[in-house]
N, C-alpha and C positions, 0 to 999 in steps of 0.2 A: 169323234170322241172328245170330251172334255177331261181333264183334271178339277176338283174340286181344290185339291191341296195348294195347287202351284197356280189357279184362275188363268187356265193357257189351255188352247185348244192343241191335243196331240195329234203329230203328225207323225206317222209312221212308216220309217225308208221302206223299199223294197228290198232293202238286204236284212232289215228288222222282221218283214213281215215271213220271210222264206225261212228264217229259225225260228219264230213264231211255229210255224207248220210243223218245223224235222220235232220240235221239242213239245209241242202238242198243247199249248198257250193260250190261249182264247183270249179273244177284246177284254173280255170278261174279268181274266185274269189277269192282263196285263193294266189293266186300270186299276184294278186292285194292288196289285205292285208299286206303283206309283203315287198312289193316295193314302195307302196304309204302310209300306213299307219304312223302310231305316234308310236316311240318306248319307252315301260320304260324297263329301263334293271336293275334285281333282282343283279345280280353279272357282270362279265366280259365277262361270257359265258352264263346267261341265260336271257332269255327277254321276254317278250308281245309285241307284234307288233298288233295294235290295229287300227279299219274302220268304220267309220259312212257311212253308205247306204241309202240314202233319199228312197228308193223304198221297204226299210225291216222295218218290226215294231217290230223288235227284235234286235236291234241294242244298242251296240256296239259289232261289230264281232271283235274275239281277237284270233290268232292265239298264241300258246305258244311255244317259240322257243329254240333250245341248239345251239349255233355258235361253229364250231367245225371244221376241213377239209370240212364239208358240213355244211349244213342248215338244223336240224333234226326238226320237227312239231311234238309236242308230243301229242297236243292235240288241236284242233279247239272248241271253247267255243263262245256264242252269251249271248245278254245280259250280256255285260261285264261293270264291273263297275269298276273305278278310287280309289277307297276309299280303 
């Protein structure tokens, strides 16, 4: 997977990709989060990149990300909240 947004190939842990599954996320979707979504960034290198989905009622989908040589997803989280 690439990023168009951030020009970093994404890698994604295997504790990203097993909530990936429980939450029902697809590649598909989670690049979309990443490239479309709203970013808040914790430090220089860590961030949320965060997606309202009119068709999920678990929304906000928030990918958590490390900016690095690549684009790492540490962990995919729903029902994310701003506060």
């Amino acid at each position: 997977m690439f990023s168009l947004k951030f020009q970093r190939t994404i890698i994604v842990t295997q504790h990203a990709r097993s909530r990936m599954t429980e939450r029902f996320v697809s590649d598909e979707t989670l690049i979309h989060i990443i490239d479309f979504g709203k970013i808040r960034y914790k430090d220089e290198t860590h961030l949320w990149v965060y997606k309202h989905f009119p068709n999920r009622t678990d929304n906000l989908l928030c990918a958590v990300l490390v900016l690095e040589d690549a684009l790492i997803v540490k962990t995919v989280m729903h029902q994310f909240s701003l506060r």
